[in-house]
C-alpha positions in Angstrom: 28.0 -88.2 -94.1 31.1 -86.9 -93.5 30.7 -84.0 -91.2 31.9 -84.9 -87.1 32.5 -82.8 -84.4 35.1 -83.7 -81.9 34.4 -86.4 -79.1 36.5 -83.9 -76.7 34.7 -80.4 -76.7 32.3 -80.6 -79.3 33.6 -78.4 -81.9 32.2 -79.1 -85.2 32.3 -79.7 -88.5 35.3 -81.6 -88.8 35.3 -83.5 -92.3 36.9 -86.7 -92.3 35.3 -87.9 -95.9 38.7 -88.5 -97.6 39.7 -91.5 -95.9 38.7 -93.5 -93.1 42.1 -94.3 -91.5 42.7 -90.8 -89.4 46.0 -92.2 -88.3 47.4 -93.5 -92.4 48.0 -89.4 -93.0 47.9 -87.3 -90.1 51.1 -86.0 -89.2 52.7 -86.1 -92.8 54.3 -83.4 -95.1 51.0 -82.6 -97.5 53.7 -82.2 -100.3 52.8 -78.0 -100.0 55.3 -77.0 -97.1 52.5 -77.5 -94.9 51.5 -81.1 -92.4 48.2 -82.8 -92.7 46.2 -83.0 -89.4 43.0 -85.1 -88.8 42.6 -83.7 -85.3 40.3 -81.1 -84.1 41.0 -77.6 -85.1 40.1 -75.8 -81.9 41.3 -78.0 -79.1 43.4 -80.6 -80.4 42.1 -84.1 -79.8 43.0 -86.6 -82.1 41.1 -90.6 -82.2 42.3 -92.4 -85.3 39.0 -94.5 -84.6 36.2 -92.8 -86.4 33.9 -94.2 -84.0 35.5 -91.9 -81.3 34.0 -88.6 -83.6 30.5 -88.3 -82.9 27.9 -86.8 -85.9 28.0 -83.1 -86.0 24.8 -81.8 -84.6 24.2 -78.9 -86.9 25.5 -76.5 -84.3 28.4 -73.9 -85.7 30.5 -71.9 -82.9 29.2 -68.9 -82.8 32.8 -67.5 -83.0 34.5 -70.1 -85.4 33.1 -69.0 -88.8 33.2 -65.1 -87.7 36.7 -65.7 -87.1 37.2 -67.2 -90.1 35.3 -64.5 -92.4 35.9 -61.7 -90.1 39.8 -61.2 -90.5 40.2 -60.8 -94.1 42.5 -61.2 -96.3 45.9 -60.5 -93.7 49.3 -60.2 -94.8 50.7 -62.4 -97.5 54.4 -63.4 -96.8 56.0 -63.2 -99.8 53.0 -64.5 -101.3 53.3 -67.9 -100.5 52.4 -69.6 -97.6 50.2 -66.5 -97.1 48.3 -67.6 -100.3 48.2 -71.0 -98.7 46.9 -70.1 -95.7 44.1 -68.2 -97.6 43.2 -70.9 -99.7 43.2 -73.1 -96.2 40.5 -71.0 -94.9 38.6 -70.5 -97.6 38.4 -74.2 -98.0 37.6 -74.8 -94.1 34.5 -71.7 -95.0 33.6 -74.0 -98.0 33.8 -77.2 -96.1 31.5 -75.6 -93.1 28.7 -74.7 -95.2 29.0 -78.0 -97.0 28.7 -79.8 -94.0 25.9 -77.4 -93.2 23.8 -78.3 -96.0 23.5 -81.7 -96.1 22.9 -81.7 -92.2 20.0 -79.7 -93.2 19.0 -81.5 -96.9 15.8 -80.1 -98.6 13.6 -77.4 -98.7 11.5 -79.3 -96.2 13.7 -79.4 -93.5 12.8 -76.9 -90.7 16.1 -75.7 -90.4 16.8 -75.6 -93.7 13.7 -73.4 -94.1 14.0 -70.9 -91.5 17.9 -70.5 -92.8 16.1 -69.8 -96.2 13.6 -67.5 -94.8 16.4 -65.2 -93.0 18.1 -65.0 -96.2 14.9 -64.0 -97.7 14.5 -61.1 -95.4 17.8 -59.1 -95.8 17.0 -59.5 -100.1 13.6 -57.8 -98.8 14.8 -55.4 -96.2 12.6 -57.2 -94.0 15.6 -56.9 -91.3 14.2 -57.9 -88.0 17.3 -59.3 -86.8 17.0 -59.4 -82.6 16.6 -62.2 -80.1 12.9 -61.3 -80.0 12.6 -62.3 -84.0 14.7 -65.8 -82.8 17.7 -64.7 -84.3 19.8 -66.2 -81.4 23.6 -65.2 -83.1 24.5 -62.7 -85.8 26.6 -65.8 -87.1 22.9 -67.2 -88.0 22.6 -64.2 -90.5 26.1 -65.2 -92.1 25.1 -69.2 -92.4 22.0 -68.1 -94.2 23.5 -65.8 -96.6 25.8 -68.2 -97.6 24.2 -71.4 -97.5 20.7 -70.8 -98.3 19.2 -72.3 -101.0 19.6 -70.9 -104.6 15.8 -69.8 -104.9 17.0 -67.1 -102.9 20.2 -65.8 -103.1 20.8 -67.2 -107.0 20.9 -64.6 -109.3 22.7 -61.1 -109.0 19.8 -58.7 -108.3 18.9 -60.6 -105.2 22.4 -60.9 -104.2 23.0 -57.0 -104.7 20.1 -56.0 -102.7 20.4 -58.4 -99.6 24.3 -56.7 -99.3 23.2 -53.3 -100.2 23.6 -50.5 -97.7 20.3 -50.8 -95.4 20.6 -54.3 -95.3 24.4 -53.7 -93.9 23.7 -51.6 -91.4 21.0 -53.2 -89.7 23.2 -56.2 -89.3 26.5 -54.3 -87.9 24.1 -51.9 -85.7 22.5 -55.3 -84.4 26.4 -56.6 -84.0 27.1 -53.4 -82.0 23.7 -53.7 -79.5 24.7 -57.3 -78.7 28.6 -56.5 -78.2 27.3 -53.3 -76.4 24.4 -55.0 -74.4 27.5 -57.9 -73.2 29.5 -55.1 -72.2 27.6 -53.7 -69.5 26.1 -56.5 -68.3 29.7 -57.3 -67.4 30.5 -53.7 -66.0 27.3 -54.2 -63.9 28.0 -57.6 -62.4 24.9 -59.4 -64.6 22.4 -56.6 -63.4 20.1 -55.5 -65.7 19.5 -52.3 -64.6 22.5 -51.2 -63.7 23.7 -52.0 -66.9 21.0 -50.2 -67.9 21.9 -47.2 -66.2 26.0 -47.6 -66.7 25.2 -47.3 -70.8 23.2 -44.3 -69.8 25.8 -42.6 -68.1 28.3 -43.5 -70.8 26.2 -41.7 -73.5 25.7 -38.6 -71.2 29.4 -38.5 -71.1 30.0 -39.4 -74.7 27.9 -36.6 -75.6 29.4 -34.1 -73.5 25.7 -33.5 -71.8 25.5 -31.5 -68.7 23.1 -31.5 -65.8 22.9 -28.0 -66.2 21.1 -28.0 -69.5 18.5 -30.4 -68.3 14.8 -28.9 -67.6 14.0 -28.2 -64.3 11.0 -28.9 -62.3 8.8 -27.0 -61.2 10.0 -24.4 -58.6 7.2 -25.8 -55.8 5.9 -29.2 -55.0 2.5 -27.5 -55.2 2.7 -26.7 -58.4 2.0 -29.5 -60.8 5.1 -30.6 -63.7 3.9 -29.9 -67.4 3.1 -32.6 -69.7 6.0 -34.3 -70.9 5.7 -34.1 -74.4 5.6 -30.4 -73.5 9.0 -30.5 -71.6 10.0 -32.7 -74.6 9.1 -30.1 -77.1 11.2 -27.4 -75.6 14.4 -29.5 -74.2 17.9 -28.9 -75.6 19.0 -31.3 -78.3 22.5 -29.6 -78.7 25.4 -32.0 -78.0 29.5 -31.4 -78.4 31.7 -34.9 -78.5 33.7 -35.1 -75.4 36.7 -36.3 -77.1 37.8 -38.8 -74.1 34.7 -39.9 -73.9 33.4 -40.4 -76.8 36.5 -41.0 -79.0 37.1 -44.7 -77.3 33.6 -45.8 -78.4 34.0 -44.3 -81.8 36.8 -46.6 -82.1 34.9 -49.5 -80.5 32.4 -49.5 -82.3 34.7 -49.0 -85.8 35.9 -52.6 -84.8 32.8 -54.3 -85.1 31.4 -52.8 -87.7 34.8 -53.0 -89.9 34.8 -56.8 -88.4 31.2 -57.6 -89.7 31.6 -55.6 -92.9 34.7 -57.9 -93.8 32.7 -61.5 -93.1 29.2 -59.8 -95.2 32.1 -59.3 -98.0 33.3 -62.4 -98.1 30.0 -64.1 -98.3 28.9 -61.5 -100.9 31.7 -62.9 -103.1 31.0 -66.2 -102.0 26.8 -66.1 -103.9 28.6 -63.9 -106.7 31.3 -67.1 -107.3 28.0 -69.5 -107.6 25.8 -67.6 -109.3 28.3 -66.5 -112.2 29.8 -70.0 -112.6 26.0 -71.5 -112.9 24.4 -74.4 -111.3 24.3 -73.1 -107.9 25.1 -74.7 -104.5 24.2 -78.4 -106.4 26.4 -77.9 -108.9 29.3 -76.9 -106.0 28.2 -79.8 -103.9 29.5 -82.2 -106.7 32.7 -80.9 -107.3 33.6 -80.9 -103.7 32.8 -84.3 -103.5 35.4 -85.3 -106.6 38.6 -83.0 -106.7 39.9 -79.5 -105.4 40.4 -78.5 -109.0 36.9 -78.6 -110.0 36.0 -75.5 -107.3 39.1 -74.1 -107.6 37.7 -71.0 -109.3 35.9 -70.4 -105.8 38.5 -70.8 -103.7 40.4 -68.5 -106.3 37.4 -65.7 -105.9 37.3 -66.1 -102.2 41.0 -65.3 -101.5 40.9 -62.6 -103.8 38.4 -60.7 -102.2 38.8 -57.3 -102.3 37.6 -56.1 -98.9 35.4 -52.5 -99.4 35.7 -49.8 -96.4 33.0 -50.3 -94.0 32.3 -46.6 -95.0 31.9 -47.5 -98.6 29.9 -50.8 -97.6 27.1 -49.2 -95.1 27.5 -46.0 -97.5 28.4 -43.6 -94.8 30.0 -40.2 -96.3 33.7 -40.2 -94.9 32.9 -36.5 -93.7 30.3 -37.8 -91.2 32.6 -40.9 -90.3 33.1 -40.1 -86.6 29.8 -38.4 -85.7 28.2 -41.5 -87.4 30.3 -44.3 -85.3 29.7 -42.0 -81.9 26.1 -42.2 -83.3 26.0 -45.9 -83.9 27.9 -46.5 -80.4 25.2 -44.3 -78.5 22.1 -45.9 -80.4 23.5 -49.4 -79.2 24.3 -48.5 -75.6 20.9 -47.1 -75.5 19.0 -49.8 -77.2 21.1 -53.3 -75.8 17.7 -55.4 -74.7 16.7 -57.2 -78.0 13.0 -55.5 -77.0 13.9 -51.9 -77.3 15.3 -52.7 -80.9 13.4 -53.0 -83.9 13.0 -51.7 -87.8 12.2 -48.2 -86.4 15.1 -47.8 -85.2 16.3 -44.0 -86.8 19.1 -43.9 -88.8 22.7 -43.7 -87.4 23.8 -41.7 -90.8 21.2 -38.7 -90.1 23.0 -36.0 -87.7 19.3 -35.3 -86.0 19.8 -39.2 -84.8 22.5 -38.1 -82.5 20.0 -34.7 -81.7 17.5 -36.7 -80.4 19.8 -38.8 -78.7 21.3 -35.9 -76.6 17.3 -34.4 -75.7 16.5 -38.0 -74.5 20.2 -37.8 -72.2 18.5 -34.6 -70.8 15.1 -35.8 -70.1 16.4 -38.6 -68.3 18.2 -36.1 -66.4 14.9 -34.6 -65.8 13.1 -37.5 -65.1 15.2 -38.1 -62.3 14.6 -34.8 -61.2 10.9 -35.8 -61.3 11.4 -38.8 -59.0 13.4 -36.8 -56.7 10.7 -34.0 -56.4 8.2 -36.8 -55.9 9.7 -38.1 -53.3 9.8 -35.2 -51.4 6.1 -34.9 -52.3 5.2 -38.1 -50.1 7.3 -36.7 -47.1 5.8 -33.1 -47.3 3.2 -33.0 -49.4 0.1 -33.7 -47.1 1.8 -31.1 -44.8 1.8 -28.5 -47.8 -1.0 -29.3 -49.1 -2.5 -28.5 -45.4 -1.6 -25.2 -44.5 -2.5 -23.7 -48.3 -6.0 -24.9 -47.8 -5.8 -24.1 -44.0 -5.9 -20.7 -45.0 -7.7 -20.6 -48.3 -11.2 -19.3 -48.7 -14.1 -21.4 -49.4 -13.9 -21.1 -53.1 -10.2 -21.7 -53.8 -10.6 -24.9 -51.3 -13.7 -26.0 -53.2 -11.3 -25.4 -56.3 -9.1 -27.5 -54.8 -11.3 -30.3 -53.6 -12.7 -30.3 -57.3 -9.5 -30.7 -59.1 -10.9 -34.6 -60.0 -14.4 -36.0 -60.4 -14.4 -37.0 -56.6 -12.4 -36.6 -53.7 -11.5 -40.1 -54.1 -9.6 -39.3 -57.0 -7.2 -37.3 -55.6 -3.9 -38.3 -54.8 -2.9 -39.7 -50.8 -0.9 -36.5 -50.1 -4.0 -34.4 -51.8 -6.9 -36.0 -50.0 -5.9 -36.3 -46.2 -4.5 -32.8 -46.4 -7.3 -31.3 -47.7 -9.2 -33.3 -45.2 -6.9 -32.4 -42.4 -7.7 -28.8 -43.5 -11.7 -29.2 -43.3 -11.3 -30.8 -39.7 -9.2 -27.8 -38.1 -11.9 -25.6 -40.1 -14.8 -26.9 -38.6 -15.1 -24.3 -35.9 -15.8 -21.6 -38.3 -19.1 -23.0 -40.0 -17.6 -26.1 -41.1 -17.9 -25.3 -45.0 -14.6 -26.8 -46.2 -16.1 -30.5 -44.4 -19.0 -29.7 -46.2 -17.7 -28.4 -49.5 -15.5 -32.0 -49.2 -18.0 -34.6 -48.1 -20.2 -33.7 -51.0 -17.5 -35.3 -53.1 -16.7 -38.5 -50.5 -18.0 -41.7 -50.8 -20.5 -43.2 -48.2 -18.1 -45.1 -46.3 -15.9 -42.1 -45.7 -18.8 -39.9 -44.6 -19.8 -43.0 -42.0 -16.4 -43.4 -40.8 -15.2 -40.0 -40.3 -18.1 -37.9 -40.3 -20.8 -39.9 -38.8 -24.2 -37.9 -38.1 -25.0 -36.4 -34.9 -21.2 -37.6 -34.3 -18.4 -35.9 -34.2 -16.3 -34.9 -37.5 -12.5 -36.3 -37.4 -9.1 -37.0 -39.2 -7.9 -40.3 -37.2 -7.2 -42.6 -39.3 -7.3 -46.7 -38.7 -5.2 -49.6 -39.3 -4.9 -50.1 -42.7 -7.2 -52.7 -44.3 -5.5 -56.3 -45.2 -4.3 -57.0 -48.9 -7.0 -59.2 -49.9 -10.1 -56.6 -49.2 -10.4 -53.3 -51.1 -8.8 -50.5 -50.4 -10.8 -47.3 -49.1 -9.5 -43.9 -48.1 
């Protein structure tokens, strides 16, 4: 084999296939204006005893072949050593998935078939792409498009359609929830909900969405909240772009997608370069094992890439540019956990996206308004709840008492003001005990209103953990 990874920190594939003496040629003039090196491209370490490389172990840096699909084409010095250094990293891309390949030989290799089934799923626009779906690094996605087998990606149509639009974007919106998702955690220290809460915040702000034009509660802790999907229904789904806010993330998240739209290019012309020059990845396999001038024509395709706007790639109408980013930056902030993502995800290109968006800001505003007024519920509530049916009449208190099946059923607050209520009551015919030990269990009538004893409200130590719990 001649794929190694370096004995120092890891990094691999490093080929070492065209000779066996490292030391015979590293360090001299390749004869292009450029030196040879047989040490290791990402920390330098250099054994001229093979023995000293270990076997690459399959495993690509996450980072390394983003980097090296990710920066495009650059800036040509007078078109010469640019060129070269073009052609350098095209070769090191070619060499990668080489490696790659026959790590992972045949269709019955595990790896070799999950690789193929990824690929399978962006021609399909099957494009469950998270954590959750075992898709531990975007880079996987790139591997698989460019090195799966040619059953999958070996002909044009299936080439155009895992590159088309929808495929696109649900790779660079996956790109921005994990960059997102890394963000925050960092902001928050590692704390999940913080994080959480920090992306939250950052949306509200984005989105220029005020407290103000969050719904309210209710005005009184007696009176009950509506249902949600009523509060829903009629919340505000207005939103203006803060500029300072928002602006930064626009351009954050044009960075990543523009990144990831440039590397999906590249391998797009990559499968078109082996599909139009027939025999596939076998036929490519061969000729890197004999001479440089039998792939040339892919190198050649590979630095002539002509890198599409990410606009033009994920089909985004240049008009809607910056809503879209703002909308694609929002939707990742929102969704970082690989759980809260999935297919149904709506689409960043669709302005009622960024709508919705800005009504669920406000109903988290409102849900924290909810929490708050509950709150205050378990310090007054039982207290409230007490003097209204202190001086109710019979048949709102019954009303009261009735609101569930049993008095049981009633919330903590609810019941032992209501019960308070009957107590204090008693003197005056004792109907409220009455109308509410008609809906008490046994064990409650025993306990606090015993026969031929008398009617009270003291209540006992509560009951341990591992029996039942009874009002």
């Amino acid at each position: 084999g001649r794929a190694y990874q370096c004995g120092s920190c890891g990094f691999g594939p490093v080929d070492h296939g065209g000779c066996r003496d490292l030391f015979a040629h590293h360090g001299e003039n390749d004869g292009n204006g450029g030196v040879a090196s047989n040490a290791c491209p990402s920390c330098g370490w250099f054994s001229d005893y093979l023995g000293d490389w270990d076997e690459w172990d399959g495993t690509i840096p996450p980072a390394m072949l983003h980097e090296r699909l990710g920066k495009g084409r650059g800036k040509c010095d007078n078109g010469g050593n640019g060129q070269k250094l073009l052609e350098a990293k095209a070769g090191m891309v070619l060499r990668i998935l080489y490696s790659f390949r026959k790590t992972f030989g045949g269709c019955a290799n595990p790896v070799r078939a999950w690789y193929n089934d990824l690929a399978q799923r962006l021609v399909d626009w099957d494009l469950r792409l998270t954590t959750q779906d075992d898709v531990d690094g975007l880079v996987q996605v790139l591997i698989a498009a460019a090195a799966c087998d040619d059953e999958v990606l070996g002909d044009v149509k299936a080439i155009e359609a895992a590159f088309a639009p929808p495929a696109l974007l649900a790779i660079v919106n996956e790109a921005c929830a994990r960059a997102a998702r890394k963000k925050f955690r960092m902001a928050a220290g590692g704390d999940n909900g913080k994080a959480d809460g920090l992306a939250a915040e950052r949306v509200t702000d984005m989105l220029g969405i005020t407290r103000d034009s969050a719904p309210n509660t209710t005005g009184s802790l007696l009176e009950p909240e509506p249902s949600r999907e009523n509060v829903e229904r009629h919340c505000c789904r207005d939103y203006s772009i803060d500029p300072n806010a928002g602006q930064p993330e626009a351009e954050w998240a044009e960075k990543v997608v523009a990144r990831w739209c440039t590397a999906l290019d590249f391998v797009k012309a990559l499968r078109m370069s082996i599909a139009r020059r027939g025999g596939g990845w076998e036929r490519l396999e061969q000729d890197m094992e004999t001479s440089l001038s039998d792939y040339a024509d892919v190198v050649g395709s590979l630095t002539g890439v002509t890198v599409r706007p990410y606009a033009e790639a994920c089909d985004i109408d240049k008009a809607t540019t910056d809503r879209t980013l703002v909308t694609m930056a929002a939707q990742a902030f929102l969704n970082g956990r690989g759980a809260d993502r999935g297919m149904d995800l709506p689409d960043v290109r669709d302005e009622e996206t960024l709508c919705d968006i800005a009504r669920d800001m406000r109903m988290r505003i409102y849900s924290d308004r909810v929490r708050e007024k509950m709150a205050q519920w378990k310090c007054e509530g039982e207290r409230m709840v007490f003097l209204k049916a202190r001086v109710s009449d019979i048949g709102t208190y019954e009303g009261m008492v009735n609101a569930q099946r049993h008095a049981h059923g009633l919330s903590k607050e609810d019941f032992w003001g209501l019960w308070e209520a009957a107590v204090c009551d008693e003197s005056a015919g004792g109907e409220k005990v009455r109308a509410f030990l008609e809906t008490a269990n046994e064990t409650f009538r025993y306990k606090y209103a015993p026969e031929g004893g008398k009617v009270h409200s003291v209540r006992g130590r509560k009951k341990s953990k591992k029996h039942s719990k009874r009002k």
